[in-house]
N, C-alpha and C positions, 0 to 999 in steps of 0.2 A: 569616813573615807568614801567618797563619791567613786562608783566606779565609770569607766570613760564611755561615751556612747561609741558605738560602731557608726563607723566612715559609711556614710549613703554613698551611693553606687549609681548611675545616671542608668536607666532603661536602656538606652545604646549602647553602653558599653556591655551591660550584662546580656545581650542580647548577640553581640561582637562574639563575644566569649563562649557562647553556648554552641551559637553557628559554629565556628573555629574546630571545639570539640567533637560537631559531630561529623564537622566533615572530615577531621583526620581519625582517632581515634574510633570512631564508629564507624566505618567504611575500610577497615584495613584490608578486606577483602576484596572488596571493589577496586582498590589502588594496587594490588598485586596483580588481577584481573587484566587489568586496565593497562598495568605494566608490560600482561605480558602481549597483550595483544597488539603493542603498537611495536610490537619488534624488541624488547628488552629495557631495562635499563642504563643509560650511557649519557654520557656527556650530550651528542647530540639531540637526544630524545627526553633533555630535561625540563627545557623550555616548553615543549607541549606539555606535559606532566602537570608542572607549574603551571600551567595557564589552566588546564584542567581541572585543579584543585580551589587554584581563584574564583571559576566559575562556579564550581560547587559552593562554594564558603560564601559566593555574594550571592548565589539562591537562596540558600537558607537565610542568609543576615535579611535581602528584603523581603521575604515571604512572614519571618518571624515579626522582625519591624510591623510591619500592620495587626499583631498582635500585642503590642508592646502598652497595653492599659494598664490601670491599678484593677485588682481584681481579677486580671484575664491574664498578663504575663506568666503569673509564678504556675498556675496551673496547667498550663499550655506549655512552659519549659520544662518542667518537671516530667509530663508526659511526653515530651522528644524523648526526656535522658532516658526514663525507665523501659519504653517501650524498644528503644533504638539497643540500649544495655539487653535486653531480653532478648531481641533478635539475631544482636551478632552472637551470643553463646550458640545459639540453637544452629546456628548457619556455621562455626566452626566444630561442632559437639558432631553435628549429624550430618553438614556435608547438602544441606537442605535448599531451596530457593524458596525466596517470597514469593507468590501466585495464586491466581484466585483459589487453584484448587487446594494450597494447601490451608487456606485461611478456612478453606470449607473444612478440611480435615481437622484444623482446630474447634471448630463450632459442631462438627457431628461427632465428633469421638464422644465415649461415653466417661464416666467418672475413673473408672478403674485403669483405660488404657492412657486417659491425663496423668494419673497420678502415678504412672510410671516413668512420666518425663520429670519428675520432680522431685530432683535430691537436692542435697545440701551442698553440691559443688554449683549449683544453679544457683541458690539463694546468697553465695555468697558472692559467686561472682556479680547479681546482678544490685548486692549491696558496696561493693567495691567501687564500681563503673557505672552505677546508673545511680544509687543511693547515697553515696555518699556526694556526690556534687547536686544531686536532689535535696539535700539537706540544709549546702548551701544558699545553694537558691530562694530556699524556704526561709532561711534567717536573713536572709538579705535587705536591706534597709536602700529598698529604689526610691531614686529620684525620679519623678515624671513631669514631664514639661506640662507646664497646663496652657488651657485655655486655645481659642482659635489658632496661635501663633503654633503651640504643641503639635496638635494635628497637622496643620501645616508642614512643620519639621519632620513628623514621623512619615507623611505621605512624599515628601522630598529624599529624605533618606531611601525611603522601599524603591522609588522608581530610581534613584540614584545607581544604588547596588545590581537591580535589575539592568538597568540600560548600560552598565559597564560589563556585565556577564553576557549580557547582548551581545555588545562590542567583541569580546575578547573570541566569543563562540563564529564571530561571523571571521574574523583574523585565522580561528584553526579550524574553519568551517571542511576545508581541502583534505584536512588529514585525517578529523575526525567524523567526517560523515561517512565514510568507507566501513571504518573501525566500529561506529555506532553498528551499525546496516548488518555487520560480518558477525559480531561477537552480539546477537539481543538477548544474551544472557544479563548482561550489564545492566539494566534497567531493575532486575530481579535483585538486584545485590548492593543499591545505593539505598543507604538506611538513612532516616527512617520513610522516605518515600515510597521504598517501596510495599512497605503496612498496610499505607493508606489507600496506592492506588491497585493494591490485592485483595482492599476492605472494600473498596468503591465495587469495584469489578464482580466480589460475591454479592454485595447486598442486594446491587443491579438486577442480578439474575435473582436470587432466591425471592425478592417480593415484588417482581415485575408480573403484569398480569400474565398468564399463557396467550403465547401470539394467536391468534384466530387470522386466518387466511379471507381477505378480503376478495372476491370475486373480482374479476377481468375478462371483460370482451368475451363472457358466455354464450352472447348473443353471434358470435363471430361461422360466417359460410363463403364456401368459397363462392369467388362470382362466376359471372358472363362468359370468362373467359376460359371457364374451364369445362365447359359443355360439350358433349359429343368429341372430348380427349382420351383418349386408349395412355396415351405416352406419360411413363412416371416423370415428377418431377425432380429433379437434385439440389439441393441450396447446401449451398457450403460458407457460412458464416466464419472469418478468421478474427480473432477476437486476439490482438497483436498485443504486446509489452514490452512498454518504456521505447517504444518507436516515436521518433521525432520526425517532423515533417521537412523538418532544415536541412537534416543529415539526408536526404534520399535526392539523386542524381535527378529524378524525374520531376522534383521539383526545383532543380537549376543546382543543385549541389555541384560544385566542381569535379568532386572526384566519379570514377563512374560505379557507384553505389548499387546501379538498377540496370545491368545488363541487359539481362535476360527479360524483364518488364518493358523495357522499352522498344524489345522489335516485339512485344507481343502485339499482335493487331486484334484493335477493337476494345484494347481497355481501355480506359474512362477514369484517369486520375481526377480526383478532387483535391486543388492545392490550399484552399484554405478552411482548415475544418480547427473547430475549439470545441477541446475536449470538456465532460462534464466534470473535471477532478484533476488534483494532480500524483493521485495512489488508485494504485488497484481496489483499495479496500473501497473507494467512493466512484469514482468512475464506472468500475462494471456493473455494480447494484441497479447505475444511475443512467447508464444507456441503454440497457434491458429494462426500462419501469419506463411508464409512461409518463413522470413526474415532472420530468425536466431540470434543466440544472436550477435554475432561480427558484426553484419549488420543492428540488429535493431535499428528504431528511428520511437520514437511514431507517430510524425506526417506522415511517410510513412505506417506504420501499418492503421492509423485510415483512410488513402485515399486509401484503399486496402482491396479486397475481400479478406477472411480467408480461414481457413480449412471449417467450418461451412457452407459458400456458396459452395465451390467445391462440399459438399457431398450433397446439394440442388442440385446442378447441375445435379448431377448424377440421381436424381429420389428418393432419399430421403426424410422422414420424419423427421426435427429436432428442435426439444425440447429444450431448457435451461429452468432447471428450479431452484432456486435461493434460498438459504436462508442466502445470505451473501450480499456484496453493489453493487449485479448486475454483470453485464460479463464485463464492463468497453468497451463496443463499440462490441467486438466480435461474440455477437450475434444481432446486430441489426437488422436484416434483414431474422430471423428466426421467431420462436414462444416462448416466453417467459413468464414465469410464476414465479411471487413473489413469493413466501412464506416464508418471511421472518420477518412474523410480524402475530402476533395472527388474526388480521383482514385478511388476507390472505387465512382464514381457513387452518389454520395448526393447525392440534388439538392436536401435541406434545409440547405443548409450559410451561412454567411456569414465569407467568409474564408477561413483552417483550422478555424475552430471549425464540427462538422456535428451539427447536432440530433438528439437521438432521435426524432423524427417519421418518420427517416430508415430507421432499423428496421424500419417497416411499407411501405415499398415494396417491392412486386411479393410481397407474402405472399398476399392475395386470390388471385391467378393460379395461385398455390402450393397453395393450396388445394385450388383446385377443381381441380388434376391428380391423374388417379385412381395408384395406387399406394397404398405400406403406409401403416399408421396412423404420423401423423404427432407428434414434439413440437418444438416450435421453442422455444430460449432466447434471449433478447433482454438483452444484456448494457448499460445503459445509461449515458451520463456523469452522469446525473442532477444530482446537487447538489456534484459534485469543487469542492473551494476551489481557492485563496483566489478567483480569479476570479469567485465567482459569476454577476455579471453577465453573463459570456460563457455560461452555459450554456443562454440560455435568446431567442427572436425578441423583437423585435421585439412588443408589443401583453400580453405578460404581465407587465411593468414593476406591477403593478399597486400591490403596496405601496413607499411611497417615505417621505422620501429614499434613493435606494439609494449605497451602495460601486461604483465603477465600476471600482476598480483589484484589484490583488492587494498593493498597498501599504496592509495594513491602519492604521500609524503615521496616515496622512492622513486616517480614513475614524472614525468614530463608531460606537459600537458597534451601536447603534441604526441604522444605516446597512448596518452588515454583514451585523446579523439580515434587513433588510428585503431586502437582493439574495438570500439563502438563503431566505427565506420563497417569493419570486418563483421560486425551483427546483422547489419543489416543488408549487406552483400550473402549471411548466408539467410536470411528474409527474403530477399529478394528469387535467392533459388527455390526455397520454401516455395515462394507463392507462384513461383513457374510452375514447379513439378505438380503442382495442385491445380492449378489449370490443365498441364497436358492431361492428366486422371481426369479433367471432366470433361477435357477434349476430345479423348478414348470412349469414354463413357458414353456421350453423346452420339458417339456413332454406331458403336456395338451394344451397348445396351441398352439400343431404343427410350434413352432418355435425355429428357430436355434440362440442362444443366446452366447452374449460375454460381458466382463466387463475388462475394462483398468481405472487404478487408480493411479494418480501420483498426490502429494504435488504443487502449486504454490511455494514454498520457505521454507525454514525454521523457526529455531528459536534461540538465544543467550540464554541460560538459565545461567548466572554470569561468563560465561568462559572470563579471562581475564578483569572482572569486565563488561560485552558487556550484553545486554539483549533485548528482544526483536528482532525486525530488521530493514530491511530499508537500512543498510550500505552499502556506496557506495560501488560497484563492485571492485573497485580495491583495498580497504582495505576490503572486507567483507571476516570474517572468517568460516570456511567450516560450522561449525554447519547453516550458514544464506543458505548454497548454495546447500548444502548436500540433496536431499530428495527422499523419498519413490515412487517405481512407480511397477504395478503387473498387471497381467492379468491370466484372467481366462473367459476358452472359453468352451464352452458346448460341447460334443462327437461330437454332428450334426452342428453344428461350425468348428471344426477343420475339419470334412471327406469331408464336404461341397466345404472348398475352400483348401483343399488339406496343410492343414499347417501340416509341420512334429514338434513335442512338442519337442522330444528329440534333434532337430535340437534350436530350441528355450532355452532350458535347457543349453544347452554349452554355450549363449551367457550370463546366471545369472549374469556371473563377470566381464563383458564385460563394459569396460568407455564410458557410455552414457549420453546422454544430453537433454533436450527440445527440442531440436533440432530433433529429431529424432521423435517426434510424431508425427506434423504434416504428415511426410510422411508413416508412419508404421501404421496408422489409413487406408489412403489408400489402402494401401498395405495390410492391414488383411482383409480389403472388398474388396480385387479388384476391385478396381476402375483405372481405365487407362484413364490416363490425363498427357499434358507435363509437368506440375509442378510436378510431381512426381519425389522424384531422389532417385533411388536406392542404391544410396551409404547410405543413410542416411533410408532407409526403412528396419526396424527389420525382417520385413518379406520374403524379397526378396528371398533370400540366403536359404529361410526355408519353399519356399512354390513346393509341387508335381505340375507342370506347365501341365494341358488335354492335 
């Protein structure tokens, strides 16, 4: 009696099958998550659901697909099942998230306090759910395509899967970019990805060299122009977020966005400036370093003195002070100040959410304390989505109907724009009220005052179905890269270091970049240092030289 061979099983399909499994069954957590955060479960909220789940299930399918060898499949699916099966016990057991720090927790515990994690309802669970289709897999008699044609097919397949999860994510791009943005807990809880990108993330740190701080414009003194000066200096740096340059009146916006900036006399908009990034995480590093954008890379930024040390260098007092998630490395090495949370003492606040009004408390008083020339950076929340609404009191509501959620799915586009437009009207007040303080300033406290303000990035408000930001540099569309940057310098500021304004005023239309502050910051204070490059300094060209 011959017994029958078992039916071979094509690579595709058992690869079909294994994606399938882990994105419903292994993610149960993630899909309740996920449930509840777009508003519940119901009839109309199934089709997102659905598409959500397609997209997960054709990630896996083509990321697995390029593993789909003889030799490399069964090994590589077996460690999805087991590892994904061991994660969600531990994440329903104890309630836990995936993250670097807890993978560190797994690698430093010692033997005794592991082997308290480990009974017998663990081993079976994860012989249940992760071993017992582990097993199959292992008996499994695959079919693999051979030869050039095979390959061909499995790299048609992976970008197949890919470019339709593409698709599907750019279709619910509207409802779930808010959702992503609002709940990043998410990320922590899609198995088994999130292992891998909590294993990447420790291994990074624990055998990456110790950064060693690379010197900057040590060589940096103040010039010419600060000779035989009694009178402190003021520099007030507004380091703006998710400000767009399209949205603001004073760049031809329709609505009137910039009130109060447009009868200011003597500011100096710049209307066309391209930011270095389309996140805060890359743009601020990137317009404080002297790298520039085509040059920069974080890890060379974060092993490298900034603008911030050169202007220490120089004899400088400088301040960051914060009411967003910090300077991201570029101020370490200065004086830094939270305020970004009621506990903070910022007494502009409502709720958790704390206004930038909150920024300019007790800077007056600051002022007029004698000591070195001063610059203060004012890092602000400005127009951060999807919340809009939250970024701004009470009495600036001005255009409406406004978006009152971060659930853009419910809200009209027209709605969206109008709570983002209200950002940046109360921006606009911001960077009055911060002018009159160094318009005060400059008279009673015998100091010569200036303020430069420019956007980290923009914002997608539905153009092209695109919202929010983030997008990669080479697809990102000009609303992410587009943004607002001005300056306004006190009388005794401009005669001081000899800056001609109307020389300044010719450059308004002039194609600029991030690129250009770091050295135009020196260059409106005179500071003479080799990192300085004049091609790239606003001021060079426009200053009366003693």
């Amino acid at each position: 009696m011959q017994i029958a061979h078992q039916r071979p099983i094509s690579a595709n399909t058992l690869v079909l099958a294994v994606a399938l499994l882990l994105a419903s069954a292994a993610n149960l957590n993630f899909w309740t998550t996920l449930t509840h955060a777009v508003g519940g479960l119901s009839a109309a909220r199934l089709p997102l659901l659905l598409g959500c789940f397609a997209i997960v299930a054709l990630l896996f399918h083509g990321l697995l697909t390029l593993a789909s060898f003889r030799f490399v499949v069964k090994p590589v699916l077996i460690l999805m099942l087991l590892s994904a099966s061991a994660v969600v016990w531990f994440i329903y057991e104890y309630g836990i998230v995936i993250d670097r720090s807890m993978i560190q927790n797994v690698f430093e515990t010692d033997t005794r306090e592991a082997a308290e994690l480990l009974n017998w309802r663990l081993a079976l669970f994860v012989f249940l759910t992760g071993g017992l289709p582990s097993m199959l897999v292992a008996r499994a008699r695959i079919d693999f395509p051979g030869g050039v044609r095979g390959l061909l097919r499995r790299i048609g397949i992976s970008a197949g899967s890919l470019a339709l999860a593409a698709l599907i994510l750019v279709m619910l791009f509207k409802t779930l970019a808010p959702v992503v943005r609002e709940h990043r807990e998410l990320r922590f809880l899609l198995t088994p990805t999130n292992v891998f990108q909590a294993l990447n993330g420790y291994l990074r740190d624990r055998f990456s060299a110790p950064v060693t701080i690379t010197p900057l414009g040590r060589d940096a003194v103040k010039g010419v122009h600060w000779a035989g000066q009694a009178r402190r200096t003021v520099t007030v740096i507004v380091v703006g977020e998710t400000a767009r340059a399209a949205n603001f009146s004073l760049n031809g916006y329709t609505r009137p966005t910039n009130p109060l900036l447009a009868r200011e006399p003597g500011l100096i908009n710049f209307s066309r400036v391209q930011s270095c990034g389309t996140a805060t995480a890359v743009s601020v590093p990137c317009v404080f370093s002297v790298l520039g954008r085509e040059h920069y890379d974080d890890g060379k930024a974060r092993r490298q003195e900034g603008l911030l040390d050169v202007l220490a260098h120089a004899g400088f007092r400088v301040i960051w002070r914060d009411n967003n998630s910090g300077c991201k490395g570029v101020c370490d090495r200065v004086e830094f100040v939270d305020m970004a949370a009621p506990s903070s003492g910022n007494t502009h606040c409502a709720g958790d959410e704390c206004y930038d009004e909150g920024l300019l408390a007790g800077l007056p008083e600051l002022i007029r304390q004698p000591g070195p020339d001063l610059v203060v950076v004012l890092h602000q929340k400005g127009s951060h989505g999807p919340s809009y609404a939250r970024r701004y009191p009470e009495g600036f509501g001005r255009f409406g109907p406004v978006c009152n959620t971060g659930d853009f799915e419910g809200c009209s586009r027209e709605s969206i724009v109008a709570a983002y437009d209200n950002t940046i009207l109360y921006t606009d007040y911001f960077l009055g009220k911060t002018i009159d303080m160094l318009r005060e300033a400059a008279g009673e406290a015998e100091a010569d005052t200036a303020m430069l303000y420019f956007s980290d990035h923009g914002e997608s408000l539905g153009e092209g179905n695109m919202y929010l930001h983030g997008a990669p540099w080479m697809f990102a569309p000009e609303q992410q890269t587009h943004v607002p940057m001005m300056l306004w310098m006190s009388n005794g500021f401009q005669q001081r270091f000899g800056i001609d304004r109307a020389c300044l005023d010719a450059r308004r239309e002039q194609a600029l970049s991030h690129d250009n502050v770091f050295h135009s910051v020196l260059g409106m204070l005179d500071v003479d240092t080799a990192v300085r490059n004049p091609k790239l300094d606003l001021f060079h060209a426009c200053v009366r030289h003693a």
